[in-house]
One Martini backbone bead per residue (centre of mass of N, CA, C, O) as a GRO file, in nm:
protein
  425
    1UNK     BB    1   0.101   0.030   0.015
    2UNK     BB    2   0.042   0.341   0.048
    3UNK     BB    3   0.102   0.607   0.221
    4UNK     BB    4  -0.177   0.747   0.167
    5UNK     BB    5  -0.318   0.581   0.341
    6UNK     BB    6  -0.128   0.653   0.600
    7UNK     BB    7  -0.240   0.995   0.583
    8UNK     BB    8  -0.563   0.944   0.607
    9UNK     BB    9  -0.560   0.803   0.885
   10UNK     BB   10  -0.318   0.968   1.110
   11UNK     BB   11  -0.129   0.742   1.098
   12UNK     BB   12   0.170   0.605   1.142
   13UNK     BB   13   0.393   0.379   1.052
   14UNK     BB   14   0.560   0.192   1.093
   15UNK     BB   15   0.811  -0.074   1.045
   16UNK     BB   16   0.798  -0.203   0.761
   17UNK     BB   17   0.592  -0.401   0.591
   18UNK     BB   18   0.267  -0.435   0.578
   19UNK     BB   19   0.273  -0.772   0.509
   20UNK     BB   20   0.423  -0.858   0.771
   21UNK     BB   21   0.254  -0.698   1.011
   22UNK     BB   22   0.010  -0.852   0.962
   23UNK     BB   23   0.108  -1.146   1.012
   24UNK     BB   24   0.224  -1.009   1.247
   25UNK     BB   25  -0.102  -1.024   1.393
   26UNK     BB   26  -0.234  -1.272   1.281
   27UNK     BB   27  -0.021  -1.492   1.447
   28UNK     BB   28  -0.131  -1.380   1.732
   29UNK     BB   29  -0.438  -1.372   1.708
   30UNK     BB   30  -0.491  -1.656   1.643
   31UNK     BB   31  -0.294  -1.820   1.883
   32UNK     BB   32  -0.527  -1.682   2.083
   33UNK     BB   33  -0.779  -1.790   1.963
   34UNK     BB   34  -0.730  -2.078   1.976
   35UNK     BB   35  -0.741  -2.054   2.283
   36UNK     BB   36  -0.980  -1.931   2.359
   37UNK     BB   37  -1.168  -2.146   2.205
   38UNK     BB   38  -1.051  -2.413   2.339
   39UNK     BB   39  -1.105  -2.363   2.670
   40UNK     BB   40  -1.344  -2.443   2.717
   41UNK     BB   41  -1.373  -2.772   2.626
   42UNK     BB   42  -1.145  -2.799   2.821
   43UNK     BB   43  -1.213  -2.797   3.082
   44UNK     BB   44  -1.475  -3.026   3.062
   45UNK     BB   45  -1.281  -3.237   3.000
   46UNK     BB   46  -1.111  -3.199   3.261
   47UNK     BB   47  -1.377  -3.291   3.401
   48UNK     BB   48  -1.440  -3.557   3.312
   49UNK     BB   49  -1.187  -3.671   3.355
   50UNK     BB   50  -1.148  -3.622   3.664
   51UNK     BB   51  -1.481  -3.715   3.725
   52UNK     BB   52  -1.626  -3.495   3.677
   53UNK     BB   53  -1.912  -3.285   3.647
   54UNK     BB   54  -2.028  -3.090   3.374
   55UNK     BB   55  -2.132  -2.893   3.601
   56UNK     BB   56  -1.902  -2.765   3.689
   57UNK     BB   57  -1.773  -2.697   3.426
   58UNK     BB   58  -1.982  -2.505   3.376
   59UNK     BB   59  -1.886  -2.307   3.627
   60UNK     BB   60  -1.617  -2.225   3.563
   61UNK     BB   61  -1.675  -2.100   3.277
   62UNK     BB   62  -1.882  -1.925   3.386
   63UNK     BB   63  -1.657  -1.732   3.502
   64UNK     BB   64  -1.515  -1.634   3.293
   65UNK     BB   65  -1.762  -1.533   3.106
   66UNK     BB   66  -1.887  -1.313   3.344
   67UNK     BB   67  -1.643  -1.143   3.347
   68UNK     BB   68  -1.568  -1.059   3.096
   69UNK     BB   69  -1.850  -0.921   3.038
   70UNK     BB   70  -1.771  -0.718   3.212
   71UNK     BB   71  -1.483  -0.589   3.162
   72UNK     BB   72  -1.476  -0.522   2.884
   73UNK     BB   73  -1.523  -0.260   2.845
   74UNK     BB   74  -1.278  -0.159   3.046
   75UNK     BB   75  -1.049  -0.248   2.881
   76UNK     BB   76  -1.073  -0.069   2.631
   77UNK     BB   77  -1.045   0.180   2.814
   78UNK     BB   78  -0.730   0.091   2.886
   79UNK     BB   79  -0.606   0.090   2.625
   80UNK     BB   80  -0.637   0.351   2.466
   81UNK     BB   81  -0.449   0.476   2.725
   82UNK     BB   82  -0.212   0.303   2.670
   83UNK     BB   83   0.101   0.386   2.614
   84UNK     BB   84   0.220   0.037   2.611
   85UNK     BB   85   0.018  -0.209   2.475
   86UNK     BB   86   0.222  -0.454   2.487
   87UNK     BB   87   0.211  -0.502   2.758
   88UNK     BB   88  -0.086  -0.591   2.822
   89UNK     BB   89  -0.034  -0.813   2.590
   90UNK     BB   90   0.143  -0.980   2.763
   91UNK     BB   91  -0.012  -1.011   3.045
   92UNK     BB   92  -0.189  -1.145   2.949
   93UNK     BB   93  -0.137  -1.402   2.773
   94UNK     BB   94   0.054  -1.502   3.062
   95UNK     BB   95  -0.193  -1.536   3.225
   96UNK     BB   96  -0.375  -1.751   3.063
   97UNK     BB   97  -0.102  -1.950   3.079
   98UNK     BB   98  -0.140  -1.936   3.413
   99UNK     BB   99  -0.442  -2.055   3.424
  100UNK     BB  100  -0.431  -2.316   3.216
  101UNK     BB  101  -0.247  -2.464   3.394
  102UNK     BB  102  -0.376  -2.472   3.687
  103UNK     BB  103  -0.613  -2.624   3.574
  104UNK     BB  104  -0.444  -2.863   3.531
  105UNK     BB  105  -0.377  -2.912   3.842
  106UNK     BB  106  -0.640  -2.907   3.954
  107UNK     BB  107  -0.826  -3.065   3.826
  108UNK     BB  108  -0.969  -3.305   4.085
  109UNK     BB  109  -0.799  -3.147   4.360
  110UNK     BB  110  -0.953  -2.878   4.357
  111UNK     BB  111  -1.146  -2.672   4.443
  112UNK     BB  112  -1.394  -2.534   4.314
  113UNK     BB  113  -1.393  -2.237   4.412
  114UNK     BB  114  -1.057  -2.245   4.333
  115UNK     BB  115  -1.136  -2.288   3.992
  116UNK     BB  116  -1.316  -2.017   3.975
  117UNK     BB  117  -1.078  -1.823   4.053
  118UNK     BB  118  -0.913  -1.889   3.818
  119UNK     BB  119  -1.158  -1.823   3.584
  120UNK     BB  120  -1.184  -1.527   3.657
  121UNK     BB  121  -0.897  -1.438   3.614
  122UNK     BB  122  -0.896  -1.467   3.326
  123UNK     BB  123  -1.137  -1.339   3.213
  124UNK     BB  124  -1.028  -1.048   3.291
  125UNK     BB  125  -0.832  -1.110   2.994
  126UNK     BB  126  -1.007  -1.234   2.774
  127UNK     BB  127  -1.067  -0.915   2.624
  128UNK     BB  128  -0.744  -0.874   2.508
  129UNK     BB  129  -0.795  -1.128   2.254
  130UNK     BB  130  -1.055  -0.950   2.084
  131UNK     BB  131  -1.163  -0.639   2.095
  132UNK     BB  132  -0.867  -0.510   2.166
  133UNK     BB  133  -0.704  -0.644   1.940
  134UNK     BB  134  -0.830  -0.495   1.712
  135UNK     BB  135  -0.791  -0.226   1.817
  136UNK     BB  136  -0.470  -0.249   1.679
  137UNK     BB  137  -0.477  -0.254   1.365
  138UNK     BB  138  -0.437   0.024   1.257
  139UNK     BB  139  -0.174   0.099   1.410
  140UNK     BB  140  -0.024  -0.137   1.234
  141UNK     BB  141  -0.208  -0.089   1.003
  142UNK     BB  142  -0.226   0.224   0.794
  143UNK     BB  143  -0.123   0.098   0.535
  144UNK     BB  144  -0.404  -0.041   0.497
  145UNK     BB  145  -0.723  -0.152   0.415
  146UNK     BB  146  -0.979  -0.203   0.603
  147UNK     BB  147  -1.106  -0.426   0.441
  148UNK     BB  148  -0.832  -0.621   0.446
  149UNK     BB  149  -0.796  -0.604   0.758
  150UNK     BB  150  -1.041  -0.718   0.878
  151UNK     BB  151  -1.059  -0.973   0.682
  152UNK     BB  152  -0.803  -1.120   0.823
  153UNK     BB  153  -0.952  -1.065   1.180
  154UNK     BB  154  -1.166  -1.264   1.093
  155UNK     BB  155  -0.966  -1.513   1.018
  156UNK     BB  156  -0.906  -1.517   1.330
  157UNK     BB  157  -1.184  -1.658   1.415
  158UNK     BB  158  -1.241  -1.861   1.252
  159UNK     BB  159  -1.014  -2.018   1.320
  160UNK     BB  160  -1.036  -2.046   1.659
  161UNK     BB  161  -1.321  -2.184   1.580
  162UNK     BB  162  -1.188  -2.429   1.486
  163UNK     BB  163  -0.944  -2.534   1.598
  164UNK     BB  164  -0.951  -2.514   1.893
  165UNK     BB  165  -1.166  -2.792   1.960
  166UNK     BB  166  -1.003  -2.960   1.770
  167UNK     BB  167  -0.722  -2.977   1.943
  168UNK     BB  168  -0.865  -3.046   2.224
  169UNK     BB  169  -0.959  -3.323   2.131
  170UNK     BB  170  -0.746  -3.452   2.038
  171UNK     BB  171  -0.549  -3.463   2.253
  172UNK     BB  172  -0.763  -3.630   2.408
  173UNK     BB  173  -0.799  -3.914   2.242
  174UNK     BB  174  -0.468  -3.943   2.256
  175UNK     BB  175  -0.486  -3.933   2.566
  176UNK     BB  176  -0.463  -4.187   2.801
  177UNK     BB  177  -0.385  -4.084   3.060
  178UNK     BB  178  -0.442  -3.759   3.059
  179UNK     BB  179  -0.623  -3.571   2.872
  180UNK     BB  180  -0.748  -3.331   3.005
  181UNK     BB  181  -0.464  -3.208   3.076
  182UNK     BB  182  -0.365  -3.217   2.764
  183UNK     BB  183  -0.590  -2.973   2.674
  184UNK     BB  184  -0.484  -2.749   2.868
  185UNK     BB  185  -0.172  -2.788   2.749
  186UNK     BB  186  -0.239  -2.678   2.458
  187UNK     BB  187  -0.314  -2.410   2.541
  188UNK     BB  188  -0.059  -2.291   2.702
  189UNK     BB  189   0.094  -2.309   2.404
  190UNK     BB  190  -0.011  -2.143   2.285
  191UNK     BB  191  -0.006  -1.861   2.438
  192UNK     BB  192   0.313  -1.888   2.407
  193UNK     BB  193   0.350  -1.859   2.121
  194UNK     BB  194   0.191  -1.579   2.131
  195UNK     BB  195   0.426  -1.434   2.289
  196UNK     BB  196   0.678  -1.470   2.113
  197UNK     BB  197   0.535  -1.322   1.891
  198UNK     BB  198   0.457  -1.017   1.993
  199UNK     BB  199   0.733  -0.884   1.894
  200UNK     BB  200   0.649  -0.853   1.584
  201UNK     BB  201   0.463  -0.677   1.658
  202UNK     BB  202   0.436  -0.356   1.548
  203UNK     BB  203   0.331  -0.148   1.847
  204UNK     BB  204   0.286   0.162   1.924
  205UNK     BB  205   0.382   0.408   2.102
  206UNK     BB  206   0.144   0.693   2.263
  207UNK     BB  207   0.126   0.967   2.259
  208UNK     BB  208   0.023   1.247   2.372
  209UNK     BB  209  -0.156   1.323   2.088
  210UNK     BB  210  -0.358   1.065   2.162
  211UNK     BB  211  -0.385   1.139   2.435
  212UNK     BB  212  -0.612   1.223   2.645
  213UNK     BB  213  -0.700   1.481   2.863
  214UNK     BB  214  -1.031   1.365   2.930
  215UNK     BB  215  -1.227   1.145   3.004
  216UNK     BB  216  -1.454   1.082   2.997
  217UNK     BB  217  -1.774   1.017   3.143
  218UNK     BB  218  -1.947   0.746   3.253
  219UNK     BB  219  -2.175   0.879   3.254
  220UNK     BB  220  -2.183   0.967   2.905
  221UNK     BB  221  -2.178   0.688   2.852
  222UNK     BB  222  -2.419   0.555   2.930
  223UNK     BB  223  -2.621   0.753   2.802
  224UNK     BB  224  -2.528   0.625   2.515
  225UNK     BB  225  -2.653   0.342   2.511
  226UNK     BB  226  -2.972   0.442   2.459
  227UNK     BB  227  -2.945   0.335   2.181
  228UNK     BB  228  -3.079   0.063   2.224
  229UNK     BB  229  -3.363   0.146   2.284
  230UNK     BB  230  -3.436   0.375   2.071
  231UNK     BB  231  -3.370   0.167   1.867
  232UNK     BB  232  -3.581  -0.077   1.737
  233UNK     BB  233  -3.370  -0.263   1.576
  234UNK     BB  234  -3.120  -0.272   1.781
  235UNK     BB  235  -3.336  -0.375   2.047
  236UNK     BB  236  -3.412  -0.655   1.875
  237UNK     BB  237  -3.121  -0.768   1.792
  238UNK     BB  238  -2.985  -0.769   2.086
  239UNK     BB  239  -3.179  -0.951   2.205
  240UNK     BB  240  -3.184  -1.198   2.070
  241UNK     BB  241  -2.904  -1.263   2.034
  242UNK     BB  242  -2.847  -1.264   2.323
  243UNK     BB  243  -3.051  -1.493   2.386
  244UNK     BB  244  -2.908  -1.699   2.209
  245UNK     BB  245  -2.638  -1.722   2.324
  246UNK     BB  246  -2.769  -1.918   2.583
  247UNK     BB  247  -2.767  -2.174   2.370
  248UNK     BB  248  -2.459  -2.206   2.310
  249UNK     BB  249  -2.378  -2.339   2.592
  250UNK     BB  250  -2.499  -2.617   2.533
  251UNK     BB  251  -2.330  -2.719   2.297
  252UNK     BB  252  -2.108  -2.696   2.420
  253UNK     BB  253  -2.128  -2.918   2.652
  254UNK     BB  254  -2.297  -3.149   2.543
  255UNK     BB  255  -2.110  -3.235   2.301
  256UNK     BB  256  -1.912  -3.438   2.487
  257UNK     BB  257  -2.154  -3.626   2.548
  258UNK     BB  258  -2.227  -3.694   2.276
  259UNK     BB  259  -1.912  -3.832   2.219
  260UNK     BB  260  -1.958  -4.045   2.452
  261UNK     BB  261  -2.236  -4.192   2.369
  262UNK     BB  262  -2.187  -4.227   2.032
  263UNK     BB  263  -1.851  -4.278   2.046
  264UNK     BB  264  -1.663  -4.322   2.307
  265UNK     BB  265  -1.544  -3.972   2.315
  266UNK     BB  266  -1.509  -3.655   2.441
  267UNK     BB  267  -1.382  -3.566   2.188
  268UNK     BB  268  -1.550  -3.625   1.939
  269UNK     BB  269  -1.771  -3.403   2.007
  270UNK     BB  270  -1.546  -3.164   1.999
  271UNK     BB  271  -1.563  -3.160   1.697
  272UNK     BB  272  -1.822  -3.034   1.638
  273UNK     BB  273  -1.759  -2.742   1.700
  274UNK     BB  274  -1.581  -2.726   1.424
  275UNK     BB  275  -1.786  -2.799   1.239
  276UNK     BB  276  -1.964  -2.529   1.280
  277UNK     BB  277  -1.775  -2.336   1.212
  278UNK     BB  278  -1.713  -2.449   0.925
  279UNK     BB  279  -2.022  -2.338   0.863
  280UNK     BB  280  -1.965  -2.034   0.915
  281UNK     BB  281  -1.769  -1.996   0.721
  282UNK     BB  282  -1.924  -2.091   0.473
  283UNK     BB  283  -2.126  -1.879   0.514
  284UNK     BB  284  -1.970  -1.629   0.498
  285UNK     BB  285  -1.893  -1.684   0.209
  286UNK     BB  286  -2.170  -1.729   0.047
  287UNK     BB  287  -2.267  -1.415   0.189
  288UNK     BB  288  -2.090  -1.254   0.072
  289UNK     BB  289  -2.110  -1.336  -0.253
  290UNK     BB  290  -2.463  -1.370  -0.167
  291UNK     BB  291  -2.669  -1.171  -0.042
  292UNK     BB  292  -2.897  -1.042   0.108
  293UNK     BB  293  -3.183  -0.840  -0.067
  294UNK     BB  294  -3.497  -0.895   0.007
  295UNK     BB  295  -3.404  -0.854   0.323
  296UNK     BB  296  -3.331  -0.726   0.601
  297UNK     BB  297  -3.161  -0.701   0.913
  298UNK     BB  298  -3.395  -0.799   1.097
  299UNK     BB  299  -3.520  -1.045   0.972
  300UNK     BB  300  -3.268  -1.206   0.982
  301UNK     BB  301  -3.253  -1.284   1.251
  302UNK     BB  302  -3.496  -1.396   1.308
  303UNK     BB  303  -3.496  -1.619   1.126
  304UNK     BB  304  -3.270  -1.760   1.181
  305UNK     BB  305  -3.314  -1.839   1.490
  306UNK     BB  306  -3.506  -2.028   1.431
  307UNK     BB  307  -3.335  -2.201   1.270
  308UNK     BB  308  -3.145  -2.284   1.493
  309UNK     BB  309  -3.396  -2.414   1.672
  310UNK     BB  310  -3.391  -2.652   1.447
  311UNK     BB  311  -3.116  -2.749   1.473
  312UNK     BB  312  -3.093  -2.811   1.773
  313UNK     BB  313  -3.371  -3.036   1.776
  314UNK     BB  314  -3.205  -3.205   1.550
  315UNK     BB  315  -2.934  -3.259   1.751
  316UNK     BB  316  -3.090  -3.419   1.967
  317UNK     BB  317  -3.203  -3.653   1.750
  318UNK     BB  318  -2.963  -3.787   1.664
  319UNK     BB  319  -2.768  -4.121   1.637
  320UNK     BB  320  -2.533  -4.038   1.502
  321UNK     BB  321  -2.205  -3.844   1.429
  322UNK     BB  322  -2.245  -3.813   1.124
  323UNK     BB  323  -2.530  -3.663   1.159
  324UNK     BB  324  -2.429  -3.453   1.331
  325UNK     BB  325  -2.206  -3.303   1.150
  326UNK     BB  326  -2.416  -3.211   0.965
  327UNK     BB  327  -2.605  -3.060   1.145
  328UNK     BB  328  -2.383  -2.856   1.226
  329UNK     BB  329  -2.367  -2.719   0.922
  330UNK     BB  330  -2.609  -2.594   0.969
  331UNK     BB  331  -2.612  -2.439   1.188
  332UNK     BB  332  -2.349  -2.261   1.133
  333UNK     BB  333  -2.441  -2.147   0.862
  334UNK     BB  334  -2.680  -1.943   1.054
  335UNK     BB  335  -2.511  -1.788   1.161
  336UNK     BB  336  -2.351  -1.618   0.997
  337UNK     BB  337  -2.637  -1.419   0.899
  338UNK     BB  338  -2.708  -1.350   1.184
  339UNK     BB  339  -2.424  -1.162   1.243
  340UNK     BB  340  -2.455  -0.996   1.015
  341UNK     BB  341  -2.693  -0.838   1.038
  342UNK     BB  342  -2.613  -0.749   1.372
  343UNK     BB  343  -2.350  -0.599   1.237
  344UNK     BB  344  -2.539  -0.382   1.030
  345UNK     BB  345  -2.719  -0.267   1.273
  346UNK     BB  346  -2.490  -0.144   1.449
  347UNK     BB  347  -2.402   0.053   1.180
  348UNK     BB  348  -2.649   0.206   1.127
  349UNK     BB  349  -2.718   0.312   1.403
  350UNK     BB  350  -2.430   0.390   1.553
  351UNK     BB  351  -2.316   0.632   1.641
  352UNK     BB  352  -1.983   0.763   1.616
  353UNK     BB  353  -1.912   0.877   1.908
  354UNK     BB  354  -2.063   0.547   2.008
  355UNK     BB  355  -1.949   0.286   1.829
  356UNK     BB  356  -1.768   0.124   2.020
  357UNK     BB  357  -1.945   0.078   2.251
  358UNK     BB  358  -2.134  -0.059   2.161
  359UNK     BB  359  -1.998  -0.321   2.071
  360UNK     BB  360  -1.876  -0.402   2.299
  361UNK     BB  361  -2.143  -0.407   2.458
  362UNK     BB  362  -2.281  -0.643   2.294
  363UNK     BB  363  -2.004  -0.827   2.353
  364UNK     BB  364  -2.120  -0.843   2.654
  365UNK     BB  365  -2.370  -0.967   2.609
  366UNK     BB  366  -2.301  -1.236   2.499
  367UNK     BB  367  -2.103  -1.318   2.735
  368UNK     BB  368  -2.337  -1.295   2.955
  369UNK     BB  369  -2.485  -1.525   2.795
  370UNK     BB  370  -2.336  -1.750   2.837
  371UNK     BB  371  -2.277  -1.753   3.141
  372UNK     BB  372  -2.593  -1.820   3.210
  373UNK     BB  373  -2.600  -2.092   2.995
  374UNK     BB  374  -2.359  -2.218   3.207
  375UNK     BB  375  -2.583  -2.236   3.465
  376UNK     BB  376  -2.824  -2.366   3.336
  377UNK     BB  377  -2.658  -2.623   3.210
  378UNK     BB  378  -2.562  -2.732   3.497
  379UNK     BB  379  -2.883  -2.815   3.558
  380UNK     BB  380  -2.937  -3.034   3.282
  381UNK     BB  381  -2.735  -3.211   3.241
  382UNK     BB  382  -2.835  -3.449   3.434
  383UNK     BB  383  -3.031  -3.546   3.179
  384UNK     BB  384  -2.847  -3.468   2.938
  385UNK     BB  385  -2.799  -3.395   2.592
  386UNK     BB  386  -3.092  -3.399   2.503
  387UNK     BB  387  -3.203  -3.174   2.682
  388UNK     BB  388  -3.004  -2.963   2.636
  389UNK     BB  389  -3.050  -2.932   2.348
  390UNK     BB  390  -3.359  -2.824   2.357
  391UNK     BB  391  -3.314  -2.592   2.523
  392UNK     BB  392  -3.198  -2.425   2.350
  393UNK     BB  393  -3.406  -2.426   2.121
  394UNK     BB  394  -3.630  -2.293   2.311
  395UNK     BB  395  -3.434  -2.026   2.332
  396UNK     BB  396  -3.464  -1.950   2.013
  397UNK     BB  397  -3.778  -1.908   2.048
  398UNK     BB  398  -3.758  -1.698   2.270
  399UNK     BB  399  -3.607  -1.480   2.182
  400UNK     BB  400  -3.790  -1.388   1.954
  401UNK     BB  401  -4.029  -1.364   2.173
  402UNK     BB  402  -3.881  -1.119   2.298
  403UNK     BB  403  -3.799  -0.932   2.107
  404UNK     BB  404  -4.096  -0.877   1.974
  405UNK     BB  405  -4.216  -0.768   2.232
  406UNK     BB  406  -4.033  -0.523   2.337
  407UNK     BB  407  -3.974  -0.380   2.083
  408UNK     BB  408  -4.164  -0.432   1.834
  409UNK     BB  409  -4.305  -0.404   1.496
  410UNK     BB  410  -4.170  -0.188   1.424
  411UNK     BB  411  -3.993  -0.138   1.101
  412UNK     BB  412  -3.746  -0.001   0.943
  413UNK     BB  413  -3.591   0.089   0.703
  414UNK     BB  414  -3.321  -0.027   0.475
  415UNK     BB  415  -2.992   0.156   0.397
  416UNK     BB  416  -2.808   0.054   0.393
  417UNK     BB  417  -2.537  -0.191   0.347
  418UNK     BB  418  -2.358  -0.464   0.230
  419UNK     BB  419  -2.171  -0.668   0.396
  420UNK     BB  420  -1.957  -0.876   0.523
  421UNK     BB  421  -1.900  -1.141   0.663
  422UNK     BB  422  -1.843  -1.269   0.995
  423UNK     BB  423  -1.706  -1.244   1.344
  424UNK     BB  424  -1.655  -1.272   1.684
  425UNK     BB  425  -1.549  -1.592   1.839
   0.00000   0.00000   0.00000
């Protein structure tokens, strides 16, 4: 890219080709959320393989990720402001491999209370290496084009949404002495290579001139939320898709025990979920090449979320593992449409002064309603992994009952463009 790129962009490119740059953006974030995608997964199976209850690992996981959806606005706002982000960013990263550590050690020894607070300090962490991580790619790369630069960034979700279960699944498989804490040592393993490699990716330290006189006020941010309610379509949008993901918790869980009973190994299960990622990764290409434009995207949540409770429904009563991997990437190639129309409504309606804000606090929305999710999974698991998945299902088809009660029928036209699909991890 021309200078003129990063000209435009106001802020200096760094040293180096753009082309290394991004490689080194795009291989710190792939390896990191690869771990954060694993990290679930590794929880369940490693308490399944020490004996435990699938609701305890409900329970550890629901610690990680209500505390993320929690601290999440907050971290993004302590990065903005961080003078040296890099530093951030190595210490989030030895955090996360320093609680996957501790988890593979404790896991079966140690009392859950305190298996809960290692997995609440790690949430702490982890929206460092999802949207605070892309938060830093226009300062690495202010000389490439936003649309190939997001779109590099979209492909480190899609791989650690597949690659993630699928590896911490295999190592279950495969490690036949002590499995469970096998998945969780190849996190830990992850997010150190992830470490080793930030120091390539070269982020500015933040001028003078770049920070903040005087932080806005906590009361003008809160009050600028109040745009979720005011957009008729924001707010329907927003609710059904949170609502929709406390049952995609139930998928996470259940997965495992759907590979214990139909193949005699909650690791093949754990490949389910990179089906499913690979479903949505597929239909994110369909959807990019072929947009949807008979529907607006308020149409489109509904519609989607429907059908993937029709998907969760159909994947409780499948015979065999076989049946399940279809199923799965039906369910997935759903998501796809679903997320990209709920990020077209974000950005339609989102003013520009209050557009981060929007953004993270909606992705700290589906964060928190994952772990209530993971709440609600642990009481309903001991009934089975079929009926925590009709859960699921049931849950997608209140989520659309409850945002269209909410909301109201009033739908705006849409005049917006149709961006291509992404993921949020």
């Amino acid at each position: 890219m021309s200078s003129g790129s990063s000209a435009s962009s106001g802020i200096p490119a760094p040293p180096g080709t753009p082309a290394r740059r991004l490689a080194a953006y795009a291989a710190v974030g792939s390896l990191a959320r690869v771990a954060n995608a694993g990290l679930p997964t590794a929880i369940i199976l490693g308490v399944l393989a020490a004996g435990g209850s699938a609701s305890e690992g409900s329970l550890i996981l629901a610690a990680v990720t209500a505390i993320a959806g929690i601290v999440g606005p907050l971290v993004g706002a302590l990065m903005d402001r961080a003078v040296h982000p890099r530093r951030g960013y190595a210490l989030a990263i030895l955090c996360l491999a320093a609680c996957s550590a501790a988890l593979a050690v404790g896991v079966g020894s140690w009392p859950l209370g305190v298996l809960m607070l290692v997995a609440g300090v790690a949430g702490l962490f982890h929206p460092m290496l999802t949207g605070a991580w892309s938060a830093q790619l226009r300062r690495v790369v202010p000389d490439v084009a936003p649309a190939r630069a997001y779109a590099v960034d979209t492909g480190t979700y899609n791989i650690g949404d597949i690659v993630g279960p699928a590896i911490v699944g295999i190592a279950y498989v495969y490690d036949a002495n002590t499995p469970g804490t096998a998945s969780l040592e190849v996190v830990v393993i992850l997010y150190l290579l992830a470490a080793l490699a930030l120091p390539f990716v070269p982020i500015p330290s933040r001028a003078a001139s770049e920070m903040p006189d005087e932080p806005a006020p906590l009361l003008h941010a809160v009050r600028s939320l109040t745009v979720f309610w005011h957009s008729v379509s924001l707010r329907r949008s927003t609710i059904i898709s949170t609502l929709a993901f406390v049952g995609i918790a139930g998928l996470v869980i259940g997965a495992p025990l759907m590979g214990a009973d139909l193949a005699g190994d909650p690791g093949v299960g754990a490949l389910l979920l990179a089906v499913v990622a690979g479903g949505a990764l597929l239909g994110s290409v369909v959807f990019a090449r072929r947009p949807v434009r008979r529907q607006g995207p308020g149409t489109m949540v509904v519609i989607t979320t429907l059908g993937l409770g029709v998907a969760f429904a159909a994947l409780a009563l499948v015979p065999s593992m076989p049946v399940a991997f279809v199923v799965g990437v039906v369910l997935g190639f759903l998501e796809a449409p679903q997320l990209t129309a709920v990020l077209q409504l974000r950005d339609r309606e989102a003013p520009s002064h209050v557009r981060s804000l929007v953004f993270v606090a909606a992705t700290s929305l589906k964060t928190g309603a994952f772990a209530l999710g993971s709440v609600l999974a642990a009481g309903l698991v001991e009934f089975g992994w079929r009926p925590l998945l009709l859960g699921s299902a049931v849950i997608e088809i209140l989520a659309v009952v409850v945002g269209l009660f909410i909301a109201g029928h009033r739908r705006p036209p849409y005049r917006g463009p149709v961006p291509s699909a992404t993921s949020e991890g």
